[in-house]
Structure formats: structure tokens, C-alpha cells
C-alpha positions as CSV (number, residue, x, y, z in Angstrom):
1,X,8.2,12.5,2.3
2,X,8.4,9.4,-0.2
3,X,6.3,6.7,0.3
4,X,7.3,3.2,-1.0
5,X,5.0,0.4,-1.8
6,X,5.5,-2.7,-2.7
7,X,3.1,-6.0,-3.8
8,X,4.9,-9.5,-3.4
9,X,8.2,-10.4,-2.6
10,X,10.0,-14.3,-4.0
11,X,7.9,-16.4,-6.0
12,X,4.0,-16.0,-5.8
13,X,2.3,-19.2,-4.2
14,X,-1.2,-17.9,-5.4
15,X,-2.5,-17.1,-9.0
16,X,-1.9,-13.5,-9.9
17,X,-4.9,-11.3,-11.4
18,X,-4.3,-9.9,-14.5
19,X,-1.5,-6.8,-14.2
20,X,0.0,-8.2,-11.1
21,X,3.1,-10.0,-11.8
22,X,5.3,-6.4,-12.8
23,X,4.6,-6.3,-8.9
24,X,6.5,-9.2,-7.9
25,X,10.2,-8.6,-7.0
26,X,12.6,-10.9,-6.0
27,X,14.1,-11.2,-3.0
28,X,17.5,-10.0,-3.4
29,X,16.2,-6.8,-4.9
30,X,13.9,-6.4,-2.0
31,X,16.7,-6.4,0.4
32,X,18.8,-3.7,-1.9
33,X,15.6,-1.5,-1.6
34,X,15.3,-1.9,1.8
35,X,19.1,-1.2,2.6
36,X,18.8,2.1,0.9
37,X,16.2,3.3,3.1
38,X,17.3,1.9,6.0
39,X,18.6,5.1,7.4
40,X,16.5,7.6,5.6
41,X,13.3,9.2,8.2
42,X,11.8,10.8,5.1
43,X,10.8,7.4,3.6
44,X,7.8,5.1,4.6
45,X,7.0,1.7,3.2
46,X,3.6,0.0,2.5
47,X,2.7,-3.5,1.8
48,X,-0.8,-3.6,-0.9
49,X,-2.9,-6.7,-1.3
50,X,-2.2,-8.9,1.9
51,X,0.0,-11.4,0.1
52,X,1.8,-14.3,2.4
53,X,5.0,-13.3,1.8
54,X,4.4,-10.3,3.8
55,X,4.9,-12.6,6.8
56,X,7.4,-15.6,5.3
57,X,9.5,-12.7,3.7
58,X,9.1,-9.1,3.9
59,X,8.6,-9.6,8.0
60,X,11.9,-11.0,8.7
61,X,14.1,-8.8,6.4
62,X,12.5,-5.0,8.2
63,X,13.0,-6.7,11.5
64,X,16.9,-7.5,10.5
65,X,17.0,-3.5,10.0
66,X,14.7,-2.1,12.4
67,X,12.4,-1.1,9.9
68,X,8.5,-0.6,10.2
69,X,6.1,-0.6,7.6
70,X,2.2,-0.6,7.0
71,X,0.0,-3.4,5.8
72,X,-3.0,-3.4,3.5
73,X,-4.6,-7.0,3.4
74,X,-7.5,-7.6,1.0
75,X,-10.6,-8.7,2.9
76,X,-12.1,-11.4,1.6
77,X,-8.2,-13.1,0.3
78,X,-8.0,-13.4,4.2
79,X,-6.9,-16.5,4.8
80,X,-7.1,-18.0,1.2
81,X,-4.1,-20.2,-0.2
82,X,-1.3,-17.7,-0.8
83,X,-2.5,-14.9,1.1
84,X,-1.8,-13.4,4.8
85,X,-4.2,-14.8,7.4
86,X,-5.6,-13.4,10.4
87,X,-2.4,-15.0,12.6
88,X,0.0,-13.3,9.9
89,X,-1.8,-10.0,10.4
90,X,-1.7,-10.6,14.2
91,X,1.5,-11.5,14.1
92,X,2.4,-8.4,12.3
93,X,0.6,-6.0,14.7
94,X,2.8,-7.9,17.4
95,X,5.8,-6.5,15.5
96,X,4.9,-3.0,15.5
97,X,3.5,-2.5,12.1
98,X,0.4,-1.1,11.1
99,X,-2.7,-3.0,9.4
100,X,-4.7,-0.9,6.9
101,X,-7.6,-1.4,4.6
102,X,-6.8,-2.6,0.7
103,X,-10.9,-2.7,0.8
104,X,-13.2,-6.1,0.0
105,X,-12.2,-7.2,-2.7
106,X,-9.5,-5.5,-4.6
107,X,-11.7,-3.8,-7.5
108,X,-11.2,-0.3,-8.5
109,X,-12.8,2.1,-6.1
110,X,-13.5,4.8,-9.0
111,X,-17.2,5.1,-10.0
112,X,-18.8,3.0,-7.7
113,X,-22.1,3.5,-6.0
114,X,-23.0,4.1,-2.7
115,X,-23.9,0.3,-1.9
116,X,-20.6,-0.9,-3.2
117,X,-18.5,1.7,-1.7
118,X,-20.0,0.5,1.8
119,X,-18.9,-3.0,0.9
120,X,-15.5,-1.9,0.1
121,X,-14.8,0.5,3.2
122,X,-17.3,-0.6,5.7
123,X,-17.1,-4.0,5.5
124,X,-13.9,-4.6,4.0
125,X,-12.2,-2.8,7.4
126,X,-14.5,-4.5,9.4
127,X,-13.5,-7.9,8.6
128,X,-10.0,-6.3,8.4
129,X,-9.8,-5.3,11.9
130,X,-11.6,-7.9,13.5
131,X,-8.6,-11.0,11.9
132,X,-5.9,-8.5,13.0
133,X,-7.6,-7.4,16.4
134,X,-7.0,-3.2,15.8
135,X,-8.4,-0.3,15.0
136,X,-8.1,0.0,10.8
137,X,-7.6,4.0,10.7
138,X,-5.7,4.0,7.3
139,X,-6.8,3.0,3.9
140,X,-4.7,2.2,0.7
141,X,-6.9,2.6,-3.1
142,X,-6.6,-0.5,-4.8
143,X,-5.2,-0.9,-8.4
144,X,-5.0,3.2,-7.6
145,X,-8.1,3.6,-8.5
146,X,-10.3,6.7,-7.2
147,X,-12.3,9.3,-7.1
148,X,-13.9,12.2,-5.9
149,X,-17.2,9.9,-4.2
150,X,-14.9,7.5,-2.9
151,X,-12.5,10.7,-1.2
152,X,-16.1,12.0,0.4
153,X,-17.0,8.3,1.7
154,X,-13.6,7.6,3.1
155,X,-13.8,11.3,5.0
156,X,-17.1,10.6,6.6
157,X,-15.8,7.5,8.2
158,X,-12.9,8.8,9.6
159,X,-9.7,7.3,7.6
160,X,-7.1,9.0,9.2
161,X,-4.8,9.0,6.0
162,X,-6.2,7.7,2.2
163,X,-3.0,6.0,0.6
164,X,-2.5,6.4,-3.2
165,X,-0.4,4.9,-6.4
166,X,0.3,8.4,-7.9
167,X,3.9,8.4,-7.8
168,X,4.6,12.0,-6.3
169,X,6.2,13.1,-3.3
170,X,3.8,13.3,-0.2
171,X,3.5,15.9,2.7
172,X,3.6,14.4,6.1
173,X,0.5,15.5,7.4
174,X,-1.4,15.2,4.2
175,X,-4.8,13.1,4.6
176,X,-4.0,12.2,0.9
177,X,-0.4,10.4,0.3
178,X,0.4,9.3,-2.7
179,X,3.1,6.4,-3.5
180,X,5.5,4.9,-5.6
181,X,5.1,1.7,-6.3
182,X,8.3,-0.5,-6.8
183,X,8.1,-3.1,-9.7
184,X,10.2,-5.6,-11.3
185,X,12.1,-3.1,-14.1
186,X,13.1,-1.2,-11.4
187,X,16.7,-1.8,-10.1
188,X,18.8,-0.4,-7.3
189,X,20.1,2.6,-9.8
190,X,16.6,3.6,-10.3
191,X,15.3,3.6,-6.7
192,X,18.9,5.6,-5.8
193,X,17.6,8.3,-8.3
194,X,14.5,8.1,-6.9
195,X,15.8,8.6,-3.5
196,X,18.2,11.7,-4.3
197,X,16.4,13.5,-7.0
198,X,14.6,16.8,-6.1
199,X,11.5,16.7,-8.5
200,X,11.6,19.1,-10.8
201,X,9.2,22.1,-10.1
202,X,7.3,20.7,-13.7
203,X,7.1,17.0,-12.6
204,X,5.4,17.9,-9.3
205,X,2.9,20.2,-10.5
206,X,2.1,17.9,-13.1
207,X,1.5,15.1,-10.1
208,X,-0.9,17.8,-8.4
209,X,-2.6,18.0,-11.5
210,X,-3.2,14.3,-12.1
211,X,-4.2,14.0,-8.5
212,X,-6.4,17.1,-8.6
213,X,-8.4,15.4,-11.5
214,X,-8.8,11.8,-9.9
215,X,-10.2,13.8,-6.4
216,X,-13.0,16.1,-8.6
217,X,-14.2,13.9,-11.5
């Protein structure tokens, strides 16, 4: 399984933190991306951050190809000038996609105590799933940032599936599902080799590794 995930789409109409703009593609490259999945069942997409583009552009362009994605909205950009609102997350659950958790407010979930971690999956998917009107069952780490507290926390309240940035393949039924996040030097040659290459036996047991340290430190 390869998971996809991308930030913004087009030209941002908010102003980015710090590290986001390699994020931002445009929107001719999103549509190449897109047509060389378009047919593939081993590949799912993801939308981080909640951005409005995910309605004004990203909706439009997997409905032309039948394709279905997941969502994960910050909670407290909700509504704020360049980000989805609760209609764009509504009107995304009316299109058959899926609304996650990208937590409160997008911060690194790694070393963070117990009252912060609360904020960040308790409240965050509260405020998530009440502007969407669903169940929030799936969570996506922000900035890709975890670790082994913030696994336990999620566990005990019942994330179905924890949503990473570690670039590795992912296992279907995994609870843990790492990503590849597309970015602006990428190009359609290096998402086809992405697509077709078998990692080598090295490269994925180097991936466990990195992921095996983020889930115990």
C-alpha cells in the first residue's frame, strides 16, 4: 500500500508557517499525480492541514476521476481566511470522503505532556467532528512529528488508524501508516518511480528502523 499526501494545491490564499511552501503544488502537477493513480487500488490519498483549496480545488479534480481521499483539517484554522470551513468539511463528507484529525493546532505532537496531548486529540477531534458532523476515527501527526506517549494516548482513545510522514510503504491493516508526502521538487518522473519501484529490501528496513525509534523514544 502507498499512501499519498499532499498539503495545498494553486496559489495559497493564507500566510504559510515557516516550512510550508515546499508543500504547495500547482495545479497542473496535481492533476498529473492524480491521473497516475487513478487506476491503481494500492494507493490512498490524504489531504494535511485543512487548507481551502481542498474544496475550490482538490474536490472537483478526484470527483472528475472517481477518486476518494481523506481529510485532516486543523482545528482551530477552522473557518479562518484561507482555510476549509465547517461547510467545506461538510460538504466533503457529502462527497464520500473521510474527515480526520490534524490535531488543535498544528504543533508537533513529540514530547508533549499529558495536558497538551489532551488538547491536541481530545479537543482538537472534538471540534473536528462537531463542524464536519462525523465520527473522527483517524488521525494524521502533524509536521510528522511523534512519539511513543503520543502512540499510547492515541490507542486509548480509540484512533482507528495513526497517519504518518515517514515515507515507507504501509500495510493495509496496519494501525500505523506511514506516507509520502508530495512536494513541489517532485515531478511526474519521480512519482512514476515512486509508483513502480519495489523498495529495496535495505530501504524498507531502514524505514522500520526510523519508525521503530519515533514509536519508543
Amino acid at each position: 500500500m502507498i499512501n499519498l499526501c499532499f498539503h495545498g494545491v494553486g496559489t495559497p490564499s493564507r500566510e504559510l508557517e515557516p516550512g510550508e511552501a515546499p508543500y504547495w503544488i500547482s495545479e497542473d502537477f496535481f492533476g498529473e499525480v492524480l491521473d497516475l493513480v487513478v487506476e491503481r487500488t494500492d494507493v490512498r490519498l490524504s489531504f494535511d492541514d485543512g487548507n481551502a483549496c481542498d474544496v475550490a480545488i482538490a474536490l472537483p479534480e478526484l470527483h472528475k476521476r472517481g477518486l476518494r481521499a481523506a481529510f485532516f483539517p486543523v482545528a482551530d484554522r477552522i473557518g479562518v481566511g484561507g482555510s476549509i470551513d465547517g461547510a467545506g468539511l461538510r460538504e466533503l463528507v457529502r462527497s464520500g470522503m473521510t474527515i480526520g484529525s490534524h490535531g488543535m493546532r498544528h504543533r508537533p505532537w513529540r514530547g508533549m505532556g499529558a495536558e497538551q496531548l489532551d488538547e491536541e486529540l481530545v479537543e482538537g477531534r472534538r471540534i473536528i467532528a462537531a463542524e464536519a458532523g462525523v465520527v473522527v476515527n483517524d488521525a494524521a501527526c502533524p509536521l510528522g512529528s511523534y512519539d511513543r506517549r503520543a502512540l499510547i494516548r492515541l490507542r486509548r482513545l480509540g484512533y482507528r488508524r495513526v497517519f504518518t510522514s515517514d515515507r515507507a510503504r504501509a500495510r493495509a491493516g496496519r494501525w500505523l501508516q506511514p506516507r509520502y508526502s508530495i512536494r513541489n521538487t517532485d515531478d511526474g518522473a519521480s512519482v512514476r518511480r515512486l509508483l513502480a519501484e519495489r523498495p529495496q529490501v535495505r530501504e524498507q528496513a531502514l524505514a522500520s528502523a526510523r519508525v521503530a525509534v519515533k514509536r519508543w523514544r
